[in-house]
C-alpha positions in Angstrom: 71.7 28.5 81.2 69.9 26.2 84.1 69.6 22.5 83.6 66.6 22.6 85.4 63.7 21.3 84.3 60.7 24.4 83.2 58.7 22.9 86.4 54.5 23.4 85.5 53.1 20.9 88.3 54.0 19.1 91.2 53.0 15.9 93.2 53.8 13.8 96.3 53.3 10.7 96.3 52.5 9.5 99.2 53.2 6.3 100.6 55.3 5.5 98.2 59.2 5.6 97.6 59.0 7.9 94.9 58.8 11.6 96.9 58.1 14.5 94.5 56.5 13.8 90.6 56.9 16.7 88.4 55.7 17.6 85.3 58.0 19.8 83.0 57.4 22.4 80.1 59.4 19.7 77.8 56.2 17.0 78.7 58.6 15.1 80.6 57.6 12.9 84.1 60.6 13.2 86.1 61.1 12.5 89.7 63.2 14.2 92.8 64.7 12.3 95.2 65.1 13.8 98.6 68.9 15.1 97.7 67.2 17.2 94.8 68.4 14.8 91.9 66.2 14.7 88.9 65.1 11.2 87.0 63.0 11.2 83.5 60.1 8.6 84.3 58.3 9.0 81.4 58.9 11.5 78.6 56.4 12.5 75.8 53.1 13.7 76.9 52.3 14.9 73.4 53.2 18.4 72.0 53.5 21.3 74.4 53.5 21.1 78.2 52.8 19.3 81.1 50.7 21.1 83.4 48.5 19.1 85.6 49.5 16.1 87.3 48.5 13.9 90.4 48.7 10.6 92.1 46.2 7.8 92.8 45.4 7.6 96.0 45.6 4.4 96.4 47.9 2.9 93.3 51.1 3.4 92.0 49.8 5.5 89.2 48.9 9.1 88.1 47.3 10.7 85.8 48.9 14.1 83.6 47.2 16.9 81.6 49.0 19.6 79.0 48.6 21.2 76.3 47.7 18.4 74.1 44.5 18.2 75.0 45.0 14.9 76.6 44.4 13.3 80.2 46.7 10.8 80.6 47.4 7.7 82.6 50.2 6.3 83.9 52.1 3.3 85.8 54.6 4.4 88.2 56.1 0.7 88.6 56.7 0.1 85.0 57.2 3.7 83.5 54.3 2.8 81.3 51.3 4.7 79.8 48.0 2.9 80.4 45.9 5.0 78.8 44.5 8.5 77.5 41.4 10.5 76.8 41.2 13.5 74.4 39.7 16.5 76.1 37.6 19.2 74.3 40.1 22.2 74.8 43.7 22.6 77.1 43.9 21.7 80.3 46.0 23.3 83.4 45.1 20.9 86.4 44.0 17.7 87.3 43.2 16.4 90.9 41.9 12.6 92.2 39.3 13.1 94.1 40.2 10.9 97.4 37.7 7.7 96.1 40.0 7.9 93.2 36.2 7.5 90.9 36.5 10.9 89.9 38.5 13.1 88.7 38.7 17.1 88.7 40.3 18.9 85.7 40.7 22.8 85.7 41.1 24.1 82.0 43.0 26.6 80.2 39.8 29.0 79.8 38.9 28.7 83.7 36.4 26.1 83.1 
């Protein structure tokens, strides 16, 4: 058995110290160093998986989507949520656009 994480999205951060954000099958925020060593940032996205995940372009934040029909905010500095939004069905993706004043999210259905 693998203790690697069920990987469902990925995310650089750039600028930042913090190189690769990924979002796990277990709704877990974890983070990999450059040796390939896993961290937990944030676990509990809701039931079900993480699937969609992306970083401010501009703030130490990033916002997740899964299958609890959530989008969901996050701090980076302090590990913290800072908010959520129920969506109408499962989401698979979600992308900043570069303004960071909108935001794209790709949904189970293809929507």
């Amino acid at each position: 058995m693998s203790s690697q994480p069920g990987i469902r999205s990925l995310s650089a951060a750039q600028g930042t110290d913090i190189p690769i954000l990924i979002g796990t099958q277990h709704a877990e925020i974890l983070v990999m160093d450059a040796e390939g060593i896993f961290t937990v940032l944030v676990q509990g996205h809701g039931k079900g998986e993480v699937w969609g995940l992306d970083t401010h372009p501009s703030l130490l934040e990033i916002v997740t989507v899964g299958d609890d029909n959530a989008l969901r905010r996050w701090d980076l500095e302090g590990c913290l949520p800072l908010g959520a939004a129920n969506l109408r069905k499962t989401a698979r993706c979600v992308n900043f656009h570069p303004s960071a004043v909108f935001l794209v999210i790709g949904f189970l259905d293809g929507e």
